[in-house]
C-alpha positions as CSV (number, residue, x, y, z in Angstrom):
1,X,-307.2,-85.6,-54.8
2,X,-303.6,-87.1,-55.6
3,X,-301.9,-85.0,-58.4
4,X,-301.6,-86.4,-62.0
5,X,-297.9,-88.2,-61.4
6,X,-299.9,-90.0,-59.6
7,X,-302.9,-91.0,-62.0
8,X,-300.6,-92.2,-64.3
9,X,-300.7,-95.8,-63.5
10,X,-296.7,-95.9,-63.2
11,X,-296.7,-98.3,-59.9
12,X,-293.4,-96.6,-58.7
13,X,-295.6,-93.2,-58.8
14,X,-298.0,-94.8,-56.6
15,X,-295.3,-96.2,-54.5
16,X,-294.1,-92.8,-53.9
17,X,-296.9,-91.0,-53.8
18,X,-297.9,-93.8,-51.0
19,X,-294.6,-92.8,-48.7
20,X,-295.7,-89.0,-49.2
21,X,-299.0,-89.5,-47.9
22,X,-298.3,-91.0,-45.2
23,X,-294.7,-89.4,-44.2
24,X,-296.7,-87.1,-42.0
25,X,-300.0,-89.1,-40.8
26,X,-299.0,-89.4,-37.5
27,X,-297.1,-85.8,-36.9
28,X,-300.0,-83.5,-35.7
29,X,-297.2,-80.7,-36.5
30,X,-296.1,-81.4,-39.8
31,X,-298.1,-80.1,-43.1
32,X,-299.6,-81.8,-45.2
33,X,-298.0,-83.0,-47.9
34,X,-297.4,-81.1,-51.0
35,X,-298.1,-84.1,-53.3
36,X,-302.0,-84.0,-52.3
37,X,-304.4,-81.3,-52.9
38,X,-307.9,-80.8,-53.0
39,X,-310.5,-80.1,-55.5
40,X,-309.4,-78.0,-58.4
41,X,-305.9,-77.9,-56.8
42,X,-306.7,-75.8,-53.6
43,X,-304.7,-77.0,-50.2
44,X,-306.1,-80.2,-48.8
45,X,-305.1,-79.0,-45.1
46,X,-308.5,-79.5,-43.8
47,X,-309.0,-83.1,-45.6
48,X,-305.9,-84.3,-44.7
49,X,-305.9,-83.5,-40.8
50,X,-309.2,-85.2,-40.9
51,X,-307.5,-88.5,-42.6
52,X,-304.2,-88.1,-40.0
53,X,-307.3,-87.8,-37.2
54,X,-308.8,-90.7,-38.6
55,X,-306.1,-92.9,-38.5
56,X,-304.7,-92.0,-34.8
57,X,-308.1,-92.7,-33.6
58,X,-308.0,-96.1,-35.2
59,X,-304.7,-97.0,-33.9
60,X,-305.6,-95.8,-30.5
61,X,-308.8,-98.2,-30.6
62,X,-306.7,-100.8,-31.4
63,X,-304.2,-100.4,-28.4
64,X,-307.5,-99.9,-26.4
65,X,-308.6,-103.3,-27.8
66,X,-305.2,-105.2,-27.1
67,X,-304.7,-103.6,-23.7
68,X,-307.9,-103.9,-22.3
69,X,-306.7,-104.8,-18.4
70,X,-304.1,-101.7,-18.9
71,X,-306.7,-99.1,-20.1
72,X,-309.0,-100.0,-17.0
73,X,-306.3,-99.5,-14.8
74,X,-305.1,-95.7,-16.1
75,X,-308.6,-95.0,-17.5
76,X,-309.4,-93.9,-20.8
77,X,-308.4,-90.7,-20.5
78,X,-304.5,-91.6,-19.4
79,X,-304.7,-94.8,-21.7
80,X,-305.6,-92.7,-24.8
81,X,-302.9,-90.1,-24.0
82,X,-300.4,-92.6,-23.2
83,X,-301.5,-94.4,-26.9
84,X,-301.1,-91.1,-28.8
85,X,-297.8,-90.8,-27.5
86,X,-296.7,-94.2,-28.6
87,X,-298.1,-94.3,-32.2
88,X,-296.2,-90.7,-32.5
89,X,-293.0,-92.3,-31.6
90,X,-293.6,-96.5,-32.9
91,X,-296.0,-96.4,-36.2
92,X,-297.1,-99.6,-37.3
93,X,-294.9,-102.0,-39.7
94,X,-297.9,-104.3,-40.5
95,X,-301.5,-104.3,-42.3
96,X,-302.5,-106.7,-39.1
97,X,-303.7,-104.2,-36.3
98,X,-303.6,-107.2,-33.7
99,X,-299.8,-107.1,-34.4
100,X,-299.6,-103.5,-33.3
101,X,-298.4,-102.7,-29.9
102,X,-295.5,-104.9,-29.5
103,X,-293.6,-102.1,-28.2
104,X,-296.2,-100.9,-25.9
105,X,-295.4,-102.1,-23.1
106,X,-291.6,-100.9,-23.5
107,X,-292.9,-97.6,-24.4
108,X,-295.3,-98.0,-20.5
109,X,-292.2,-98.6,-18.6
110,X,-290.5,-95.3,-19.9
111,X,-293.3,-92.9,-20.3
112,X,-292.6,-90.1,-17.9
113,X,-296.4,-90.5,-16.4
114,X,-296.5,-94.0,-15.5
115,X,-293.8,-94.2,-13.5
116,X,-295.7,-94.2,-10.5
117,X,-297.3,-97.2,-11.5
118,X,-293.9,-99.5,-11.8
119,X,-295.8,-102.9,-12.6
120,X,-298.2,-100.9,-15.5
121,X,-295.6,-102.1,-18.2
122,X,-295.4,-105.8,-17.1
123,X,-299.4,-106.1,-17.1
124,X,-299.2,-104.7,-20.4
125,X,-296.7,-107.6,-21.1
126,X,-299.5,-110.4,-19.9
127,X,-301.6,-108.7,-22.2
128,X,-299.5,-109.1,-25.2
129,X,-298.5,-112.3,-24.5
130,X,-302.1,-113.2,-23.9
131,X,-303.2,-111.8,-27.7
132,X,-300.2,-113.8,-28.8
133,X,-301.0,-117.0,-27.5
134,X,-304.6,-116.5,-28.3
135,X,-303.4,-116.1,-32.4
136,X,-300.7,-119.0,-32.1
137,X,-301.3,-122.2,-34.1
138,X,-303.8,-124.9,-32.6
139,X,-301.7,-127.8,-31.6
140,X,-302.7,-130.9,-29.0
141,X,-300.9,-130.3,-26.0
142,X,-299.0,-133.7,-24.4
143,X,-300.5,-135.4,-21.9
144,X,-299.3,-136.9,-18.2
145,X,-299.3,-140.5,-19.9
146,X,-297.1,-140.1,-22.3
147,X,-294.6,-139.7,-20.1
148,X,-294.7,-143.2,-18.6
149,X,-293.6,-144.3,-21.7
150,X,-290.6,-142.8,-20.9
151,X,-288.1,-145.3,-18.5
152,X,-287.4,-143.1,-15.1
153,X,-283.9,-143.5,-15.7
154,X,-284.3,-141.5,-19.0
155,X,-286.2,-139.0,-17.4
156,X,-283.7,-136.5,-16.7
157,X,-282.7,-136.8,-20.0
158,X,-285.7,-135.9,-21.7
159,X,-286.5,-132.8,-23.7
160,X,-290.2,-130.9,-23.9
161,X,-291.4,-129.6,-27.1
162,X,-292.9,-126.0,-26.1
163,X,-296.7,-125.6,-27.5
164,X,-296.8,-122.5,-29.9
165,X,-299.0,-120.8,-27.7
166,X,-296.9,-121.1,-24.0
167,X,-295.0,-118.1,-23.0
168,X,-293.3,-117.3,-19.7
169,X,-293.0,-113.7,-18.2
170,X,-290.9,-112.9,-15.0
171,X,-291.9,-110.0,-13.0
172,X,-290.9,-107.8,-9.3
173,X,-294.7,-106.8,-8.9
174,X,-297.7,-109.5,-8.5
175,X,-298.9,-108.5,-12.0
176,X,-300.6,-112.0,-12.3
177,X,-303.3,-110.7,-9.8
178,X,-303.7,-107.0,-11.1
179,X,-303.9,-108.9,-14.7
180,X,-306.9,-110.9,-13.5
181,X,-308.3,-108.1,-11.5
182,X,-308.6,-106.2,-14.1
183,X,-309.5,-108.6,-17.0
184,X,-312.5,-109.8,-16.1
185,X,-315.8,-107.6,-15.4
186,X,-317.1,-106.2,-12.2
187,X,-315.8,-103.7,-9.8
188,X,-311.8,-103.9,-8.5
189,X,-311.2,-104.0,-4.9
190,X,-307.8,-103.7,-3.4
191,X,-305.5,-106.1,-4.1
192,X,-303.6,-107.2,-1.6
193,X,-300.9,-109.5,-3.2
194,X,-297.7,-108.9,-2.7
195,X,-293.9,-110.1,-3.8
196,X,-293.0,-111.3,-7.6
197,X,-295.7,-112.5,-10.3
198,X,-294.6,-114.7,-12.3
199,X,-296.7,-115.9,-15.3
200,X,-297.5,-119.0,-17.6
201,X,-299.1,-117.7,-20.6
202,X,-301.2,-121.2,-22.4
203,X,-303.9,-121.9,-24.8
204,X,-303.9,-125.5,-25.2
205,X,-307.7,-125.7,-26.5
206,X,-309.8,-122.7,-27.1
207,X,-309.5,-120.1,-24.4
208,X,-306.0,-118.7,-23.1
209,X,-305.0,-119.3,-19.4
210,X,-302.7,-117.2,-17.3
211,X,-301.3,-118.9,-14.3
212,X,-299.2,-118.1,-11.6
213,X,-295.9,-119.9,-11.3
214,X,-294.3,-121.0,-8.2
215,X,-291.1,-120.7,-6.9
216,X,-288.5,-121.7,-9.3
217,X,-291.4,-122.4,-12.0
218,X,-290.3,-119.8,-14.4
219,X,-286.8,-121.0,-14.8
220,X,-288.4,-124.8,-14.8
221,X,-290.0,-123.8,-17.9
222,X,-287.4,-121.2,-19.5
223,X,-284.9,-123.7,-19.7
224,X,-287.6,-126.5,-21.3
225,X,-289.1,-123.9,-23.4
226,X,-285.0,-123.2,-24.7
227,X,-284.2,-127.2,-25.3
228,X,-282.7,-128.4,-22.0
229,X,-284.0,-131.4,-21.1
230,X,-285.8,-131.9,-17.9
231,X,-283.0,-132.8,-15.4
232,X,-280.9,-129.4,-16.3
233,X,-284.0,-127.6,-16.1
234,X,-284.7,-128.9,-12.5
235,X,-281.1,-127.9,-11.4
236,X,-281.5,-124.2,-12.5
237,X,-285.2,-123.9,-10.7
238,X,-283.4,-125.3,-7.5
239,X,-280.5,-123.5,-7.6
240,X,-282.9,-120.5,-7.6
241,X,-285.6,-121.5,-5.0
242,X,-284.9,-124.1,-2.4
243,X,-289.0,-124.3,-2.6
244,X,-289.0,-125.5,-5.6
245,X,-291.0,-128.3,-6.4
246,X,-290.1,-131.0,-9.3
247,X,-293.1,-132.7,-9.2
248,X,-295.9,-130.5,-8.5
249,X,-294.2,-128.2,-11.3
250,X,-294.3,-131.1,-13.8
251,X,-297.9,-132.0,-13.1
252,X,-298.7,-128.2,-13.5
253,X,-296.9,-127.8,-16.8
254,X,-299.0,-130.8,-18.2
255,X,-302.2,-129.3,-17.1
256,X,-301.5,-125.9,-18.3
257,X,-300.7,-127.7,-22.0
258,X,-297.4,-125.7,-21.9
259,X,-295.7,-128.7,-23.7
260,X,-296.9,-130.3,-27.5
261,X,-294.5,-133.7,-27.3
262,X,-291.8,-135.2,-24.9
263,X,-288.5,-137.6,-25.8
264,X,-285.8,-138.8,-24.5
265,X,-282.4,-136.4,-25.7
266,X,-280.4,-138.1,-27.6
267,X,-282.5,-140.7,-29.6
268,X,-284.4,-137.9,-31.4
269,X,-287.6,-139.4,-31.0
């Protein structure tokens, strides 16, 4: 039990004695600390692995829970090992376990043992994304009509207001179809996509939607996500892919509710 600095109701002892605690949670190696004992002041080594055990198991469950298409890719067995590693090296900075595991997928792409799964990382960044946009704020998404409001003279000047929920990820690997693959239930055959994945993370009602982008679509969004209005965006997704497509990009954006309101730049409105 905590020692009697602690059980004097000072909140800076508690404050302390908090930072003690939990200095060496995640540090299989370190001892426990010398603040906390057990009954009738004997060593608390046993009772305090168990807590430290405790907590790395929930942490790990929680990864697990976040990273659900990456664990069935590595198995439990790699996943878990993998975790353990990270929550040595990144301990959480918030009461929220959904906002664990930000750094996850960073951590992926270095971990010695994954390297020979390159696109294991960027999965693991659909997956984040995906638990972001499933927690973002509910806001209607625009609609195709409100953009014949807008005169087609104007319409390279006008400037899409990104929907809390839309994210974009670029990657070399067709992570888009392992994602899916691996998301949903049912055994995985071979996947035979090839060439670069990628993805529009939405959520413009209930459920969260990751689609494929085209050629060109990810910079199309980027720079309408950023601010730029839609003719400067259009010039940057051609300049990149010759098979771009303005118009089938538009229409997809619209369905996808990647956008919350349109206007023309300049008038504010």
């Amino acid at each position: 039990m905590p020692r009697s600095e602690f059980q004097s109701g000072d909140p800076g002892s508690r404050s302390d004695y908090a930072a003690v605690f939990t200095a060496g949670l995640l540090d299989p190696d370190s001892a426990p600390p010398d603040a906390v004992s057990g009954p009738n002041g004997k060593a608390a080594v046993k009772r305090y692995a168990v807590y430290r055990n405790n907590v790395t198991v929930s942490l790990i469950d929680a990864l697990a829970a976040s990273f659900p298409a990456t664990r069935r890719i590595t198995g439990p067995e790699f996943f878990r090992a993998m975790a353990r590693f990270h929550i040595r090296e990144t301990p959480p900075t918030s009461p929220l376990l959904f906002e664990y595991g930000r750094d996850f997928p960073d951590f992926i792409e270095c971990y010695e043992y994954a390297q020979s799964m390159p696109w294991l990382a960027d999965v693991a960044r659909i997956e984040r994304a995906w638990l972001d946009a499933y927690h973002a704020a509910d806001v209607q998404p625009l609609v195709s009509d409100a953009l014949a409001a807008i005169p087609p003279d104007r319409l390279a000047d006008t400037v899409f207001v990104p929907h809390p929920a839309t994210r974009v990820l670029r990657s070399l690997y067709p992570t888009v179809t392992i994602f899916a693959a691996n998301r949903r239930g049912g055994p995985v055959g071979r996947i035979k996509a090839t060439g670069p994945g990628d993805a529009l993370v939405t959520r413009p009602g209930l459920e969260v939607f990751v689609r494929h982008l085209p050629p060109g679509g990810a910079v199309f969004v980027s720079h309408l996500i950023s601010g730029e209005p839609l003719g400067a965006a259009a010039t940057a997704a051609f300049a990149e892919s010759t098979e771009f497509d303005l118009s089938a990009n538009i229409s997809g954006v619209l369905e996808a509710g990647a956008f919350t309101v349109a206007y023309r730049g300049g008038s504010g409105s």
